[in-house]
C-alpha positions as CSV (number, residue, x, y, z in Angstrom):
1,X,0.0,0.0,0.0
2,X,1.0,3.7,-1.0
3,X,1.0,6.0,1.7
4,X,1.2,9.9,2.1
5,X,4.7,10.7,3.1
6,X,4.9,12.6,6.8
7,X,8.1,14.8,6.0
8,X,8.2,17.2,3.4
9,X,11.4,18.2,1.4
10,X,11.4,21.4,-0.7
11,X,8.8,21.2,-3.8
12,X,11.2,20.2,-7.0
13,X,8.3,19.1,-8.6
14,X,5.5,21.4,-10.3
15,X,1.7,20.9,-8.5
16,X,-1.4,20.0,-9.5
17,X,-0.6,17.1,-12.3
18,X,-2.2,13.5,-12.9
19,X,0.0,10.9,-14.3
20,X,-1.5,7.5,-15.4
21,X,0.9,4.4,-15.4
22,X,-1.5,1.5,-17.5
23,X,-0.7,-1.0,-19.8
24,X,-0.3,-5.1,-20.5
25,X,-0.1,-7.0,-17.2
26,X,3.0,-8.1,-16.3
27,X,4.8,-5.1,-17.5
28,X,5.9,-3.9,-14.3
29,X,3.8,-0.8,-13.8
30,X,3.6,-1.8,-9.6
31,X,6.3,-2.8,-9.3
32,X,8.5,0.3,-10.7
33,X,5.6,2.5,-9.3
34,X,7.0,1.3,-6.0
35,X,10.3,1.6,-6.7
36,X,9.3,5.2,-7.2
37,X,7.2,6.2,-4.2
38,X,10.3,4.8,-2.3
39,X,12.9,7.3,-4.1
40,X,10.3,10.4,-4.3
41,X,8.5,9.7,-1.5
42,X,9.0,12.8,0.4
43,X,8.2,15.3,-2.5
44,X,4.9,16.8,-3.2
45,X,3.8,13.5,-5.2
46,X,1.2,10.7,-4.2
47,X,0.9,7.5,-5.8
48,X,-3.1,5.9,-5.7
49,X,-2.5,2.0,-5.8
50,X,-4.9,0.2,-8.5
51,X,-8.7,-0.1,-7.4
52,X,-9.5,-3.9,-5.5
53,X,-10.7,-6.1,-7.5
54,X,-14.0,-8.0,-6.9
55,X,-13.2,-11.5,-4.5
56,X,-12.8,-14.6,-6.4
57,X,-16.8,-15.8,-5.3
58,X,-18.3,-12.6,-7.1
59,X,-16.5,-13.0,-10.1
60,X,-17.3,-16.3,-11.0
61,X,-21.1,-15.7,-9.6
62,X,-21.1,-13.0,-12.0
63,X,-19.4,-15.0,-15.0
64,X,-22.1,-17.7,-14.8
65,X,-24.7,-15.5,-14.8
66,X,-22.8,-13.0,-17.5
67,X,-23.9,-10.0,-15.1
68,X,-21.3,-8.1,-16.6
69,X,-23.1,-4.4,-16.7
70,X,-22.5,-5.2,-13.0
71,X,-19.2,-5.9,-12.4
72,X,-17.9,-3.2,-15.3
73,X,-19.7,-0.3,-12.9
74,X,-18.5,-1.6,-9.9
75,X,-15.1,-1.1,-11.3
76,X,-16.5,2.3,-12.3
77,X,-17.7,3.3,-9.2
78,X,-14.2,2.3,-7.6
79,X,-12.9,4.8,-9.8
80,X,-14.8,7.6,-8.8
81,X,-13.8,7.2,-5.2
82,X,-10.4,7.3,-6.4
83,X,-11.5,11.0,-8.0
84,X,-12.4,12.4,-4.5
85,X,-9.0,11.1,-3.7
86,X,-7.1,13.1,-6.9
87,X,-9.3,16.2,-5.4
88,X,-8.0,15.9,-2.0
89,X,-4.4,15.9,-2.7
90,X,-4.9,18.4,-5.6
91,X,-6.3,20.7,-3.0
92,X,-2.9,19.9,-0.6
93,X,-0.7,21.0,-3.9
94,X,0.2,17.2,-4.3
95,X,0.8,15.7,-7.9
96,X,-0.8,12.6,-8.9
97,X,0.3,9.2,-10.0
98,X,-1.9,6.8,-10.6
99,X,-1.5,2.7,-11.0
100,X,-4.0,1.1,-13.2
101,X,-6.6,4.2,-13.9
102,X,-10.1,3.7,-15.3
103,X,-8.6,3.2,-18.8
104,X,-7.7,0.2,-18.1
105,X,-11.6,-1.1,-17.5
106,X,-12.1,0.1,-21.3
107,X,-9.7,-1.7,-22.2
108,X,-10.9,-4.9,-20.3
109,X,-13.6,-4.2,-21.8
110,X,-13.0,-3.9,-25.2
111,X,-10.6,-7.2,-24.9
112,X,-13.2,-9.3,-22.8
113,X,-16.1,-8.1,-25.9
114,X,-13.3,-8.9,-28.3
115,X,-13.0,-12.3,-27.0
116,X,-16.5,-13.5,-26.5
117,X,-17.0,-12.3,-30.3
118,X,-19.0,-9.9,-28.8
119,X,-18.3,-5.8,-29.7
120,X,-21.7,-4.5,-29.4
121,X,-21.2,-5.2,-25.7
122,X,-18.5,-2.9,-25.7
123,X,-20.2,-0.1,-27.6
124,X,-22.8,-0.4,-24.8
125,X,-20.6,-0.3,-22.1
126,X,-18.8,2.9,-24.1
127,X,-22.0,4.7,-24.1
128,X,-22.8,4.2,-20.4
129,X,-19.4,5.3,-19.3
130,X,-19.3,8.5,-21.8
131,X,-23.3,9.5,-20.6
132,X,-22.6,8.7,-16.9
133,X,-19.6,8.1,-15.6
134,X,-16.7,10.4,-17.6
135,X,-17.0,13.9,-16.8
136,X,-17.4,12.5,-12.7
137,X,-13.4,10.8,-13.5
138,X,-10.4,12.4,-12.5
139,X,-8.3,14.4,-15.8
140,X,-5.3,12.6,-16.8
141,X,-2.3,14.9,-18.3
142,X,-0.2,12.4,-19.1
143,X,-0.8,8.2,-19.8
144,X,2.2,6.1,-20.1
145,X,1.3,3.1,-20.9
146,X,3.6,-0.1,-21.2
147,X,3.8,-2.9,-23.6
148,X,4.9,-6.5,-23.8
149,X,4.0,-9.6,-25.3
150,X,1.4,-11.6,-24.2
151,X,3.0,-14.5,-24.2
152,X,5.5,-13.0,-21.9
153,X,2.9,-10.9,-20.2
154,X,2.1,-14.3,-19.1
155,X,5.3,-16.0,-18.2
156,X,5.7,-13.1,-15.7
157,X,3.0,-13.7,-13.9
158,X,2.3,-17.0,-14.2
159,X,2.9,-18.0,-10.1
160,X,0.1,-15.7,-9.7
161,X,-2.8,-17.8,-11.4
162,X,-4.0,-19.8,-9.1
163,X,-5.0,-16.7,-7.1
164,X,-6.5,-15.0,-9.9
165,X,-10.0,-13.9,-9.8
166,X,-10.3,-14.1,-13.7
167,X,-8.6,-16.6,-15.5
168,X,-8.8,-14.0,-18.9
169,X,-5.8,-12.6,-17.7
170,X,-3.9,-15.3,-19.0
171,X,-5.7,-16.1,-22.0
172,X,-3.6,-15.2,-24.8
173,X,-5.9,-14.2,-27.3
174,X,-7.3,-12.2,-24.5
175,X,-4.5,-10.2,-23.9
176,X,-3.7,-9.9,-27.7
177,X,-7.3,-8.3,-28.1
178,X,-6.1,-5.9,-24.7
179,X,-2.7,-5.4,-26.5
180,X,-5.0,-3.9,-29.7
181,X,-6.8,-1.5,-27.7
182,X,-4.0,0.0,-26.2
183,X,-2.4,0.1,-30.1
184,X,-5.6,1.1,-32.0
185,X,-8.3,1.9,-29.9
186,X,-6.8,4.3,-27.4
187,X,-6.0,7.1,-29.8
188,X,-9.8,7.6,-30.3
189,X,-10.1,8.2,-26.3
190,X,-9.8,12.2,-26.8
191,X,-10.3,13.1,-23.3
192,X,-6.4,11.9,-22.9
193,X,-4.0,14.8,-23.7
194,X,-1.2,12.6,-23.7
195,X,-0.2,9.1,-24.2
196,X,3.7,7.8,-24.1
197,X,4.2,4.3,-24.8
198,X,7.6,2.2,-23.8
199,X,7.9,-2.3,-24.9
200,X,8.9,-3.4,-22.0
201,X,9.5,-6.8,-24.3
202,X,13.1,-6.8,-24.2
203,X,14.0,-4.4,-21.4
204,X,16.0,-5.2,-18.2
205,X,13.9,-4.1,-14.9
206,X,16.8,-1.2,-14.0
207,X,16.9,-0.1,-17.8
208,X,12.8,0.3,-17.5
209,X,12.7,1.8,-14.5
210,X,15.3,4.6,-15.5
211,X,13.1,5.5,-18.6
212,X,10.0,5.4,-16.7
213,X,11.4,7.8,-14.2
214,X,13.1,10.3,-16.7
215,X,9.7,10.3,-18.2
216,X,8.0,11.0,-15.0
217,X,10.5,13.6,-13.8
218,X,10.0,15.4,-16.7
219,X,6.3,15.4,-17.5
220,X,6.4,16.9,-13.7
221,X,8.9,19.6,-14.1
């Protein structure tokens, strides 16, 4: 867990900013978030963990019953607490960086209606987030998001399956429909000002992390 730092050192960063970290899974976006908060962690920045997920009970209760209007606002809703979150530490001239933000449930989206041969039930999920859940989300300046294989996306995390909630996250095809919406489908989201993307394929986790931070540091300056 993130948490607000107690000291503060003097501002070198510029206030009132939202940076997105999102991306395929497995591409280290915690992981180096953490590394970050632990280097910055006493300037004016604040790093909001990724929503919680659903337990493991709900989501297959609301697989069988393919609820998944339910289960895509719940994610929603999550989000919007996290925007009364943004507010409060825009309000204590904090910048904001955020792990996982609500583009990423479009994109699950779009890859789980992909999957199921199924796009009309992304258009309909599209619609209801546009008409009642957008201008209630938090502004992002800048969305960095990172790419890597699926098959590899997959080899990363692969101790991690049994504990999974949803099993899509290592379906390939899946995540190659989640890899197209990041590729395609993103640049048609114009309520982003700014999208930086960095494979993570063939990186090292130092050589990664330096490149995130440069990019972070700078968009910040």
């Amino acid at each position: 867990m993130f948490k607000e730092s107690e000291g503060q050192k003097e501002k070198i960063f510029r206030d009132k900013i939202v940076i997105a970290i999102d991306g395929m899974p497995g591409s280290g976006k915690t992981t180096h978030l953490t590394q970050f908060c632990r280097e910055f962690g006493n300037e004016n920045i604040i790093i909001l963990p990724q929503s919680k997920d659903v337990t493991k009970e709900e989501r297959e209760e609301i697989t069988f019953h393919e609820d998944f209007e339910k289960l895509d606002r719940w994610f929603l809703d999550q989000e919007i607490e996290r925007t009364k979150l943004v507010n409060k530490y825009f309000n204590k001239g904090f910048s904001v960086l955020i792990d996982r933000p609500y583009i990423s449930i479009l994109g699950y989206c779009y890859a789980r209606a992909k999957y199921r041969n199924k796009l009309d039930e992304y258009h309909k999920f599209f619609r209801m987030f546009k008409e009642e859940y957008l201008e209630k989300m938090y502004p992002i300046d800048m969305l960095i998001i990172l790419k890597t294989d699926p098959l590899k996306s997959i080899k990363r995390r692969e101790r991690k399956f049994q504990q999974s909630a949803d099993k899509l996250w290592f379906n390939s095809n899946f995540l190659t429909h989640l890899g197209s919406f990041y590729e395609d489908q993103l640049a048609q989201l114009k309520f982003i000002k700014t999208t930086t993307n960095i494979d993570t394929s063939n990186s090292s986790a130092n050589d990664l992390y330096e490149s995130l931070k440069s990019l972070i540091k700078e968009t910040l300056k």
